[in-house]
N, CA, C and O atoms as a DFTB+ gen file, in Angstrom:
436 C
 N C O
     1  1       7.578      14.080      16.046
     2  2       7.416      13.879      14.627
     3  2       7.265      12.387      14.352
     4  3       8.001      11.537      14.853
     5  1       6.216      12.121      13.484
     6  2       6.433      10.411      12.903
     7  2       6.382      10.265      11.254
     8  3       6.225      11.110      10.373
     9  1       6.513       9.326      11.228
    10  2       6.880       8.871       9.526
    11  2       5.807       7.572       9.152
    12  3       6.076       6.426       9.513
    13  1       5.060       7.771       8.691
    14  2       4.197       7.336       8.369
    15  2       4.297       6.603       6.925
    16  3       4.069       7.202       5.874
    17  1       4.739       4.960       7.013
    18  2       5.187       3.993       6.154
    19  2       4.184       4.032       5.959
    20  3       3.430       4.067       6.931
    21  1       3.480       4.049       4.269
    22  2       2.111       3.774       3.901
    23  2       2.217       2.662       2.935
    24  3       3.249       2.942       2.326
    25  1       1.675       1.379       2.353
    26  2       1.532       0.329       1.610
    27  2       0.245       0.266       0.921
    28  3      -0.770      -0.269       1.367
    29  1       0.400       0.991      -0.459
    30  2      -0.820       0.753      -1.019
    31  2      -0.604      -0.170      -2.417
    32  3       0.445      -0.606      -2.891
    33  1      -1.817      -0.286      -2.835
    34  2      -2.628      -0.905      -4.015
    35  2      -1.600       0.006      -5.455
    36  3      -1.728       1.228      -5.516
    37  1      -1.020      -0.433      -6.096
    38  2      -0.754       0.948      -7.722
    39  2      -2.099       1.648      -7.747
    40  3      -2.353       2.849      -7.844
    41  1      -2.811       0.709      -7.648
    42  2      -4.222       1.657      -8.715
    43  2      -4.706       2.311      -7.515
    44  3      -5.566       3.135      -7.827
    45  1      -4.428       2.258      -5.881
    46  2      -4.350       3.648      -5.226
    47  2      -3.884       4.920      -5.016
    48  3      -4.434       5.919      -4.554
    49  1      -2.094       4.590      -5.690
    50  2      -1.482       5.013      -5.670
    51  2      -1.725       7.103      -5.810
    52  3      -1.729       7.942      -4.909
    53  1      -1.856       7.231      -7.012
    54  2      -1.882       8.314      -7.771
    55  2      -2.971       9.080      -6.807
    56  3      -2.408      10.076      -6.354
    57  1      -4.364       8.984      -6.309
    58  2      -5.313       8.987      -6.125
    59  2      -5.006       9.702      -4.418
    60  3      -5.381      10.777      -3.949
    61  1      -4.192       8.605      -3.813
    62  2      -3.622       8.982      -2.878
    63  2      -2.809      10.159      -2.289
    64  3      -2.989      10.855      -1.290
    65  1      -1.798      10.143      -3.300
    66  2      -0.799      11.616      -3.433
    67  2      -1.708      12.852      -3.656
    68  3      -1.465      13.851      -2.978
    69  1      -2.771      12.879      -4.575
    70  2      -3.200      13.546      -4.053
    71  2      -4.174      14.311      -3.492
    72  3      -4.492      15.497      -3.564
    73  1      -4.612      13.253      -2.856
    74  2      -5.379      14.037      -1.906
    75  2      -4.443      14.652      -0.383
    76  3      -4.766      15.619       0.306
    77  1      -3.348      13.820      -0.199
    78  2      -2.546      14.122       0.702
    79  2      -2.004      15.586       0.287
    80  3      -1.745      16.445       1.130
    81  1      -1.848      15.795      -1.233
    82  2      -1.128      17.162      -1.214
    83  2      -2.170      18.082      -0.865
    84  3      -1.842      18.985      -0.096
    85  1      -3.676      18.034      -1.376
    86  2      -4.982      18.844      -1.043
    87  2      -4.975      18.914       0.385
    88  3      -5.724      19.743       0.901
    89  1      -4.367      18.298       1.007
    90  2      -4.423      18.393       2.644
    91  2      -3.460      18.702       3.661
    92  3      -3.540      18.784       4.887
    93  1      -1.938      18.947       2.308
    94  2      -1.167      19.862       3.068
    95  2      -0.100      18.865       3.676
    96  3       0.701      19.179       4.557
    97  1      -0.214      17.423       2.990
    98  2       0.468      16.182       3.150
    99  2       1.844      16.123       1.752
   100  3       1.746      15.953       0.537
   101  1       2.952      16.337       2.590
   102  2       3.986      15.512       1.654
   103  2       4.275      14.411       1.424
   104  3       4.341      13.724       2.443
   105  1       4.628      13.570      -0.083
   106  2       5.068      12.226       0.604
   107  2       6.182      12.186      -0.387
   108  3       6.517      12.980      -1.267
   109  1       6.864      10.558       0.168
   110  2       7.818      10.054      -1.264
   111  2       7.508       8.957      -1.724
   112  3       7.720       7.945      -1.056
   113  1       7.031       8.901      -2.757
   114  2       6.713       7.947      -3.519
   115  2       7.611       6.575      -4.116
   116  3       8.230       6.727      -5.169
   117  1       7.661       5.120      -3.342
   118  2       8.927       4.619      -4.119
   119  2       7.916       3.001      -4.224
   120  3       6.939       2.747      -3.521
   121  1       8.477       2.157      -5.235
   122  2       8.101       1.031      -5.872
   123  2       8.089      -0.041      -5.005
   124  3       9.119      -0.235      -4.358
   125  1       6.948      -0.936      -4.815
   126  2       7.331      -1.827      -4.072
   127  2       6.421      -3.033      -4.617
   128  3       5.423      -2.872      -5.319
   129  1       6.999      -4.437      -4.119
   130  2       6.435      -5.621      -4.475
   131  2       5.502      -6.177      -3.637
   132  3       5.965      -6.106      -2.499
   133  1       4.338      -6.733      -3.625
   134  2       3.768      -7.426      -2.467
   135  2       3.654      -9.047      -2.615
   136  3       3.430      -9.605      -3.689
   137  1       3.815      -9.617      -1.556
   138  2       4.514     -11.098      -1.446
   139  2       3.712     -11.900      -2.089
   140  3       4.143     -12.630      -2.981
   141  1       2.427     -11.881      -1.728
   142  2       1.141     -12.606      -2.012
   143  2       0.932     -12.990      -3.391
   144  3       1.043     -14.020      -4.057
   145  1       0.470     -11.362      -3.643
   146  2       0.400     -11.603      -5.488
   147  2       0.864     -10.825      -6.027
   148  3       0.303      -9.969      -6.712
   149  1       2.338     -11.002      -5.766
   150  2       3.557     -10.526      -6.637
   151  2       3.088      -9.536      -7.722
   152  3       3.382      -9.718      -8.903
   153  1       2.184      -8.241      -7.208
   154  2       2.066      -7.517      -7.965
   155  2       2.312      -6.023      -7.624
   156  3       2.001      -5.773      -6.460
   157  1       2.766      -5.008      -8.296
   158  2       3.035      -3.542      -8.395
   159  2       1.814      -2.834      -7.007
   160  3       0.620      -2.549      -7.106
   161  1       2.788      -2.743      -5.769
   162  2       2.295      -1.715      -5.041
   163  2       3.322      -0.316      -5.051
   164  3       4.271       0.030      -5.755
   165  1       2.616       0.271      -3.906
   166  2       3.253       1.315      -3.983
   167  2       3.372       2.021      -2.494
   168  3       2.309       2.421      -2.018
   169  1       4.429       2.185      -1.813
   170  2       5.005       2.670      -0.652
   171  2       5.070       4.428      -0.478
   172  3       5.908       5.085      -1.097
   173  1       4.279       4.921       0.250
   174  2       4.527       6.192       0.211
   175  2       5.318       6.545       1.531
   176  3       4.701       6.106       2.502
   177  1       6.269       7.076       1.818
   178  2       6.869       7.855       3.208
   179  2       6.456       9.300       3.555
   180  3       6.867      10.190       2.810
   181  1       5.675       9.626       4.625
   182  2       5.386      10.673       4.738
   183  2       5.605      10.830       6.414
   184  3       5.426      10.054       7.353
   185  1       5.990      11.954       6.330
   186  2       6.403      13.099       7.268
   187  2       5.749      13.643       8.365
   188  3       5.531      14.778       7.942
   189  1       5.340      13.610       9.359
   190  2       4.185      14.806       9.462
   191  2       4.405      14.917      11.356
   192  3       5.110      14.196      12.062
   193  1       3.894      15.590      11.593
   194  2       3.943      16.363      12.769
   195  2       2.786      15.171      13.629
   196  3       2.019      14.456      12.984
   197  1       2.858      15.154      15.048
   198  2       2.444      13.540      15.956
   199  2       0.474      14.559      15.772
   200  3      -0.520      13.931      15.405
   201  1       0.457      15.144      15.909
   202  2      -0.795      15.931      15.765
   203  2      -1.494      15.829      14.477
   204  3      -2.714      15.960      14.576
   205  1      -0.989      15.609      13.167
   206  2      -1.384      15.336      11.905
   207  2      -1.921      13.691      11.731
   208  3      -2.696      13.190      10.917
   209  1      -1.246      13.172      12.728
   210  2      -1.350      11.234      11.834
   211  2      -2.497      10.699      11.935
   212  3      -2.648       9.604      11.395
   213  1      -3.490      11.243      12.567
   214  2      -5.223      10.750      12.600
   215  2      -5.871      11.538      11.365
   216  3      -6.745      10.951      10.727
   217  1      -5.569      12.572      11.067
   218  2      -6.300      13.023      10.098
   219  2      -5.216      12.168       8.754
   220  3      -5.953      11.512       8.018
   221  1      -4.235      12.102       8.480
   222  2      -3.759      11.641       7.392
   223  2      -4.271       9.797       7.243
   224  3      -4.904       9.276       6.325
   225  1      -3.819       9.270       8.277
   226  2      -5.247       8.266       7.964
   227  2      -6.050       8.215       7.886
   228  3      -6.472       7.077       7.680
   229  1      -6.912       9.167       7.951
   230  2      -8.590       9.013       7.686
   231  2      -8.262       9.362       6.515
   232  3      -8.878       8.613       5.757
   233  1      -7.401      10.350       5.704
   234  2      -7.266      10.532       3.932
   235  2      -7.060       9.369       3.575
   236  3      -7.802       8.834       2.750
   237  1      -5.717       8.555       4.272
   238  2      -5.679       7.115       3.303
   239  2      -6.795       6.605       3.396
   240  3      -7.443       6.495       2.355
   241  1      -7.535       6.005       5.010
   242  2      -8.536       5.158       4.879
   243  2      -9.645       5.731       3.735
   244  3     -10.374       4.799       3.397
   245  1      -9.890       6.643       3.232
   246  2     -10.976       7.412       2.756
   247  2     -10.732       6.890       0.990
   248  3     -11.680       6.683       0.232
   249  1      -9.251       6.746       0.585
   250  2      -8.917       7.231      -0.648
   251  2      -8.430       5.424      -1.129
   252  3      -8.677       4.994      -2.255
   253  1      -7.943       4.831      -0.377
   254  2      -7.451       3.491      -0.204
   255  2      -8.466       2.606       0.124
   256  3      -8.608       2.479       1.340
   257  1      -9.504       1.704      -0.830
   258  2     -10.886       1.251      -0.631
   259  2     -10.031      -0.482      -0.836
   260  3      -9.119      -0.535      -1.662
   261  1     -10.415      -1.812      -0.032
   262  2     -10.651      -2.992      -0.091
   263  2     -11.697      -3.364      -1.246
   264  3     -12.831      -2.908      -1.104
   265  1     -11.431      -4.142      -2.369
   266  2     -12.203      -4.875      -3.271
   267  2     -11.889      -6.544      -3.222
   268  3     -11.265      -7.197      -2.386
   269  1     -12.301      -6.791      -3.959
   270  2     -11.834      -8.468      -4.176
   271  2     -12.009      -8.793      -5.448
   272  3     -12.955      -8.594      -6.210
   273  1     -10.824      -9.400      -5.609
   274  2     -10.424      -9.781      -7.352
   275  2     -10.566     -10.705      -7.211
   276  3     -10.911     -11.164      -6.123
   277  1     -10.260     -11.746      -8.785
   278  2     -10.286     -12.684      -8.500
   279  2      -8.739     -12.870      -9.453
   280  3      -8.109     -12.134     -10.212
   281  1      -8.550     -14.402      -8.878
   282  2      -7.218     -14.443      -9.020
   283  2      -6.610     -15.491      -9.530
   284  3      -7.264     -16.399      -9.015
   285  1      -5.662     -16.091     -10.307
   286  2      -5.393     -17.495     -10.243
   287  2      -4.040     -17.700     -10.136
   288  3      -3.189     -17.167     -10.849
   289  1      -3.787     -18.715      -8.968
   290  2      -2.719     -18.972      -8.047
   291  2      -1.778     -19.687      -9.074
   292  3      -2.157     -20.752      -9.560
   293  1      -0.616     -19.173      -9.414
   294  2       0.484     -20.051     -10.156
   295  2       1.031     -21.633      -9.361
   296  3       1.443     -21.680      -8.202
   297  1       0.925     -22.735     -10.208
   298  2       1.175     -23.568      -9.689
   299  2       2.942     -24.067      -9.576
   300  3       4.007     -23.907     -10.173
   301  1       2.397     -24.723      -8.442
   302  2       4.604     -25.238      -8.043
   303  2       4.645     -26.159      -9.184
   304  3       3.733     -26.696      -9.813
   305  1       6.398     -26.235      -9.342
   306  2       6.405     -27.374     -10.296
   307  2       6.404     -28.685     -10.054
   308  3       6.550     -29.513     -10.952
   309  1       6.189     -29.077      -8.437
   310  2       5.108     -30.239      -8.600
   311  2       3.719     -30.316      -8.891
   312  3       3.477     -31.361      -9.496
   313  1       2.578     -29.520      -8.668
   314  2       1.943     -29.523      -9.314
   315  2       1.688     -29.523     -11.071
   316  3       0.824     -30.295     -11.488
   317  1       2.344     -28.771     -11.943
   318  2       2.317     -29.070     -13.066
   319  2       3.073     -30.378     -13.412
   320  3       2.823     -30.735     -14.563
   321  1       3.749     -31.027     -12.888
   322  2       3.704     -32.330     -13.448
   323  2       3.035     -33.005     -13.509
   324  3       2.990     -33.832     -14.419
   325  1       2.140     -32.923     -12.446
   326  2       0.820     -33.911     -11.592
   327  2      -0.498     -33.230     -12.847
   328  3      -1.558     -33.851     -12.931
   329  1      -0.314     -32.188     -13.573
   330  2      -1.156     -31.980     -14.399
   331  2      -2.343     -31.035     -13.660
   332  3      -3.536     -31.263     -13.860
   333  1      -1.914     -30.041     -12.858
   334  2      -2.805     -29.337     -12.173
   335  2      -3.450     -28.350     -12.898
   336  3      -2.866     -27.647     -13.723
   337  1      -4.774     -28.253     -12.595
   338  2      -5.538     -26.931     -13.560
   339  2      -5.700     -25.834     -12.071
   340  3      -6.167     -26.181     -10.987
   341  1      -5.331     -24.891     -12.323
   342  2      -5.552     -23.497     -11.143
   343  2      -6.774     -23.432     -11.110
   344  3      -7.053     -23.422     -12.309
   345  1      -7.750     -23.377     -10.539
   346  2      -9.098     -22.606     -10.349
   347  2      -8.998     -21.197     -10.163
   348  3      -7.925     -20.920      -9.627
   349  1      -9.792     -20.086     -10.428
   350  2     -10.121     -18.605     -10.111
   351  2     -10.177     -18.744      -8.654
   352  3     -10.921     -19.572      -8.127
   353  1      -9.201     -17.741      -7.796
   354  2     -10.066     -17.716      -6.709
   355  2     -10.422     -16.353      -5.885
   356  3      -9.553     -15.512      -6.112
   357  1     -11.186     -15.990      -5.214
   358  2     -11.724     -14.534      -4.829
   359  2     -10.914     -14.095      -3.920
   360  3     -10.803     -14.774      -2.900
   361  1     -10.142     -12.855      -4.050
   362  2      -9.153     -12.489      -2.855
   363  2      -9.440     -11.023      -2.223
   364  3      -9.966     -10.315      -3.082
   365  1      -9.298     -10.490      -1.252
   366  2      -9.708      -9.063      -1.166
   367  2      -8.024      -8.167      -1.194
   368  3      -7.045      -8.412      -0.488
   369  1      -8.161      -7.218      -2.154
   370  2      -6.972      -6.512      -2.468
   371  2      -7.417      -4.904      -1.891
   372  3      -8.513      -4.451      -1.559
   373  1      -6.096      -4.311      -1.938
   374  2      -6.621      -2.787      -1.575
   375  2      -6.489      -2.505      -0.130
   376  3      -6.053      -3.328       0.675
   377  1      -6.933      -1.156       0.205
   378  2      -6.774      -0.834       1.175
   379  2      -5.433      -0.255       1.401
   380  3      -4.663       0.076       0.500
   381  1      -5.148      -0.129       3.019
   382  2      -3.398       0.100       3.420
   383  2      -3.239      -0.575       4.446
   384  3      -4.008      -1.021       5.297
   385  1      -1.397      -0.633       4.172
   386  2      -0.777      -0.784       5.803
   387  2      -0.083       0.166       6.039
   388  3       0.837       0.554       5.318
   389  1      -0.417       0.633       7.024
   390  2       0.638       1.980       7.716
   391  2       1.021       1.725       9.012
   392  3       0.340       1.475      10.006
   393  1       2.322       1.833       8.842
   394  2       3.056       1.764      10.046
   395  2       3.824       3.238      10.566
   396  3       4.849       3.720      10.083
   397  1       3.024       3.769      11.660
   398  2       3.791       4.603      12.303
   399  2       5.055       4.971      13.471
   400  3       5.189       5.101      14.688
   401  1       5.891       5.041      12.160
   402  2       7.224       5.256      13.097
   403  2       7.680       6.515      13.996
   404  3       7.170       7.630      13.895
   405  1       8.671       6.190      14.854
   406  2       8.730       7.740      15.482
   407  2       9.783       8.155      14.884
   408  3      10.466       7.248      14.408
   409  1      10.243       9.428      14.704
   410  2      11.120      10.133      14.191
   411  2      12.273      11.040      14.972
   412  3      12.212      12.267      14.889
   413  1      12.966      10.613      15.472
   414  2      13.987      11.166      16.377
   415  2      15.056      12.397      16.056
   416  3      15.581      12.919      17.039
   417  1      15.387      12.861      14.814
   418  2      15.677      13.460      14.344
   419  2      15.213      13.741      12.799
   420  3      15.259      12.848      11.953
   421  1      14.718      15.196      12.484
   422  2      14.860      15.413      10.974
   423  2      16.038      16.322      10.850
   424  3      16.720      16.884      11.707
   425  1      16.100      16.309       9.189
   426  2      17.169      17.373       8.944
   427  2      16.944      17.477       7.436
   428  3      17.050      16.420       6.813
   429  1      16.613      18.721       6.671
   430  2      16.771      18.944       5.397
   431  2      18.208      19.433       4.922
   432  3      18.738      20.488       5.270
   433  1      18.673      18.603       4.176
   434  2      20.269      19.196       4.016
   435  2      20.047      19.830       2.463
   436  3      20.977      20.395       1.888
């Protein structure tokens, strides 16, 4: 059995669940921050049998698309003393990280 840590985008989020349920995929859905640009992702934990985890990534990879925003970097407060103006800059957001763990014991209590 593995557990399949998934790290998506919010605005993948919803989109994600379900197609995983159309495919017979459980998950748990819980809140998470990403470091970069401190904005609303979303962590799914899912379950699944060592025979399932190629097809459940090809759902994320399929459903979880890379774009590029653009962005503007908050400045330190040495920079705003120094009178810094941020420029826009182009970042690529989206996609996933999944990390597959192994699962040594389940148990539904």
């Amino acid at each position: 059995m593995k557990l399949l840590l998934t790290i998506v985008q919010d605005a993948d989020a919803n989109g994600l669940q379900r197609a995983l349920i159309e495919n017979g995929f459980q998950s748990t859905k819980l809140a998470s921050t990403g470091g970069f640009l401190r904005e609303g992702n979303t962590t799914l934990l899912i379950g699944l049998e060592d025979h399932d985890v190629e097809r459940a990534k090809e759902i994320i990879h399929a459903t979880c698309r890379e774009r590029v925003k653009a962005v503007t970097p908050s400045p330190s407060i040495t920079d705003m003393q120094e009178g810094y103006l941020a420029m826009p800059m182009e970042v690529t957001v989206g996609g996933a990280v999944v990390f597959v763990l192994g699962v040594e014991e389940y148990a539904k209590l």
